[in-house]
N, C-alpha and C positions, 0 to 999 in steps of 0.2 A: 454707426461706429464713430468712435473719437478719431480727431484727426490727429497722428501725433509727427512730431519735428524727425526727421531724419536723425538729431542726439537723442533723443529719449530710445528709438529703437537702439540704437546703436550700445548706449550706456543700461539697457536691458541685456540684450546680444552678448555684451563684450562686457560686464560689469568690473570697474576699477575697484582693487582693496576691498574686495570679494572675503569674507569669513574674519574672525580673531584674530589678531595681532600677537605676536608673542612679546613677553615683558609690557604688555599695556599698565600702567600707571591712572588709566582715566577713565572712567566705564558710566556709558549713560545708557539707559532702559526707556523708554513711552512705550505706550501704546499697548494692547492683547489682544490673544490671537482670539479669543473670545467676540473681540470686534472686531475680528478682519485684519489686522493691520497692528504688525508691533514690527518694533527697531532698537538691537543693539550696538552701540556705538564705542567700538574701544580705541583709546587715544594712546601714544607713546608720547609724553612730554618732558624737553629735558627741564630738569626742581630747575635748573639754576636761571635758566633766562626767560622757562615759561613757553617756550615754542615747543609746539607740534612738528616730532620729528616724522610720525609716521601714522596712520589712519586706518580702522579697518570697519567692516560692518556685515552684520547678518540681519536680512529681512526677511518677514513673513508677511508676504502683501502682496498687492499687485505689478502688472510691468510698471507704471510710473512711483510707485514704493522704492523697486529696486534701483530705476536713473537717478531719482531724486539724492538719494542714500549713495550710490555711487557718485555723482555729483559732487553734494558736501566732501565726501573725501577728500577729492581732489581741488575742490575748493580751498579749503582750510590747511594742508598738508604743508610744510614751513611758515606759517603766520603763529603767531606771537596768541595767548589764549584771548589776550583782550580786541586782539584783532580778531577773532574766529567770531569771538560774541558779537560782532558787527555784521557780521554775514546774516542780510533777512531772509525770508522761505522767499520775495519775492529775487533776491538774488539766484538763488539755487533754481526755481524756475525759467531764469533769464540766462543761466548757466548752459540750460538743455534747450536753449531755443524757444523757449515758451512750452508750456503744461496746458489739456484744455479744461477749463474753467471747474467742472466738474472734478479732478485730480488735482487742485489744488491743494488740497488738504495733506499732502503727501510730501510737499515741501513746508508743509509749516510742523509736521510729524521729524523730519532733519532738526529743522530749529530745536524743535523741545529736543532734543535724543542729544545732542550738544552743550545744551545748556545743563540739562544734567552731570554729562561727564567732566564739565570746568566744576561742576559744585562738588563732586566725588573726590576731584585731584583737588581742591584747595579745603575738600575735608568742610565741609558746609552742607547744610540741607539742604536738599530739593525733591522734590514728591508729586506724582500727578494723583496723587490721593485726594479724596475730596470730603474737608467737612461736614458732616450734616448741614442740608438744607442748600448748599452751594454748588450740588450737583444742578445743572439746567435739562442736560439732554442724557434720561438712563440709557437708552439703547446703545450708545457710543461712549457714555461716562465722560462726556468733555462737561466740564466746568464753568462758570462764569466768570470769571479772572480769564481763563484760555477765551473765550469767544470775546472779551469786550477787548484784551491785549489787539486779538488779532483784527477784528474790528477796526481799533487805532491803527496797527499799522498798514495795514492794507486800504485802510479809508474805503472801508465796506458801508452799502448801505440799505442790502435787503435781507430779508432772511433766507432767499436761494443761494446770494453768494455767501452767506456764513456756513449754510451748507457746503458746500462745495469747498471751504476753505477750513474747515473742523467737521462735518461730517454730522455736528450736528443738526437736527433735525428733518434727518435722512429716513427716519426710522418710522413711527407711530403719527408723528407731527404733533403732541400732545405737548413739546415743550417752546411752540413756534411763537406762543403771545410771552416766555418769557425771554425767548429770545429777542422778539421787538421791543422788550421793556428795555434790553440793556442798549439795542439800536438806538432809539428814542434820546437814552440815556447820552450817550455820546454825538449823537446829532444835535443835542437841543445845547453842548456843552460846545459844540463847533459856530451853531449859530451866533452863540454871544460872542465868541472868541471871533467872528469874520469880521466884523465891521471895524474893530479895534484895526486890523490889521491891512484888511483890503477894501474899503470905503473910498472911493474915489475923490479927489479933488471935485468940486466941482468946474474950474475952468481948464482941470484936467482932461474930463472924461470926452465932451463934446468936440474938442479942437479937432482929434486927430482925423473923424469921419464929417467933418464939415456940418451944416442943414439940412437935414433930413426932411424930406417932404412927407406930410400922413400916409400918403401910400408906400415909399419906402420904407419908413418905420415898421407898419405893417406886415409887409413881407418878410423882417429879419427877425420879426415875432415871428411870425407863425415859418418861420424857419428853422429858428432856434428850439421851438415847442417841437415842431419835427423831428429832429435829433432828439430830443430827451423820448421823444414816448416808446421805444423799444425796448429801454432796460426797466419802462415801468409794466410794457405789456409783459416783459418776463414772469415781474412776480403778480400777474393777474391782474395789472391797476391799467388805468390809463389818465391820460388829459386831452383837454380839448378847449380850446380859445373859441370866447363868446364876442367880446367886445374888449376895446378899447376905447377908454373916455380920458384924452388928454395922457396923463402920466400913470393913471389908474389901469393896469388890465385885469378883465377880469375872466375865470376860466374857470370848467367843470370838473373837478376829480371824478373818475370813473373806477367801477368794479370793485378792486380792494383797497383801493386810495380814497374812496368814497368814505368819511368816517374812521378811516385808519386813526391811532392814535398818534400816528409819527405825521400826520399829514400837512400838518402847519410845517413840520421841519422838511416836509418835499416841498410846499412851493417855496420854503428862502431859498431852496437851492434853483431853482427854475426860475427866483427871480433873479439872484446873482447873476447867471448865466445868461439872461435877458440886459442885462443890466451891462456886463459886459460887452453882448452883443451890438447894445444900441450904441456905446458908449455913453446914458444918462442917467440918471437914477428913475426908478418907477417902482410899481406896488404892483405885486400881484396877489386876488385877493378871489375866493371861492362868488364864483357868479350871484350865488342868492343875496350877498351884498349889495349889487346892485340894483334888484327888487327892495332892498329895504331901502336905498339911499331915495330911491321914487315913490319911496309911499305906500310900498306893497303891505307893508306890517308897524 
């Protein structure tokens, strides 16, 4: 059983702005009931300044469909429409106490069902229709624009949590390699963009943890590696540190990290994270490197 927050019961139980609105002005639609899960969103907003005087919603979904959906309401409910558009699915989740990981998708289902209804009241398009060829996942009809959006903002990086936060590749799992195309895609576009931004000084990094002795060092390695391997055993993968040579580490990918096509963009991220842990710079680099640097091949 999922564990849910005393709000989500409670905004299930007790749902706020419960059904249609009368005189709504703003009307947004996702989702069908085809796939489990739709939401309509009717808005009152006054033309002249643009605020949401009043908020209503009808769900077809589960208990976290309808907190979520309740939720937003009362979120958004006197904010201005460019203020609402700022509300992310991870706000409405943090609204109810936290969502569990799996019912994510239910606060990113508010999001779109909002941003429809600002595009109905300002008389603009908006459509979760999908052109040929841009559909990723049929069993759920999510899109790839939807999963890479949500990707960015959630700084997703498996394809369990893209599930769990659009629902795709919940279904058959036949659209799970192009779902890690677009992972890939926006990983390999974070790793150029890190070093611009978070590259450490070098008389920066060292000061603050003093001289590190080889054996220290070591241990906040394989500390550090510690922590990461949980969210890799999630999605099937694993790692495991071989050696350390100097500023060189070098480590095994395992199971589905072995060969994955995203796997170069797991270890920048394992070595950042080492990287900050030690406070130095260092490389970490698939162990069979170190057979070649000795001659192996």
């Amino acid at each position: 059983m999922w564990d849910y927050s005393e709000k989500v019961k409670d905004h299930f139980f007790n749902p706020r702005n419960a059904g249609a609105i009368d005189g709504a002005n703003a009307i947004g639609e996702v989702g069908s009931i085809s796939c489990g899960d739709a939401l309509r969103l009717t808005l009152k907003v006054d033309p002249d300044n643009e605020r949401i005087l009043d908020a209503g919603f009808q769900t077809f979904g589960c208990g976290s469909a309808i907190a979520s959906s309740s939720a937003l309401t009362e979120i958004i409910k006197g904010m201005t429409l460019e203020e609402a558009l700022k509300v992310s699915n991870q706000d409405i989740a943090d609204f109810l106490d936290g969502l569990p990981a799996e019912k994510m998708h239910c606060s990113v289902m508010g999001r779109e069902a909002l941003q429809a209804a600002v595009a109905n009241f300002r008389g603009e398009e908006w459509s979760d229709d999908h052109e040929e060829g841009a559909l990723i996942c049929k069993c759920f009809a999510v899109d790839a624009v939807l999963i890479e959006e949500t990707i960015r903002a959630n700084n997703l990086t498996t394809v369990q949590e893209v599930t769990h936060y659009t629902k795709a590749g919940g279904g058959c799992s036949s659209c799970h390699e192009g779902i890690e195309e677009i992972l890939a895609k926006v990983m390999a576009e974070r790793a150029t963009a890190a070093p611009v931004a978070a590259e450490p000084a070098p008389a920066q990094a060292p000061a603050a943890k003093g001289k590190l002795t080889n054996l220290q060092r070591i241990r906040i390695i394989e500390e550090t590696i510690e922590k990461i391997r949980p969210q890799l055993q999630r999605d099937r993968g694993d790692v495991e540190l071989v050696d350390v040579d100097g500023n060189t580490i070098y480590v095994n990918m395992i199971g589905a990290c072995s060969g994955c096509q995203m796997a170069a963009m797991t270890l920048g991220g394992i070595q950042q994270q080492i990287v900050e842990a030690l406070g130095e710079l260092v490389r970490v680099v698939p162990a069979k490197q170190a057979a070649h640097a000795c001659g192996g091949h």
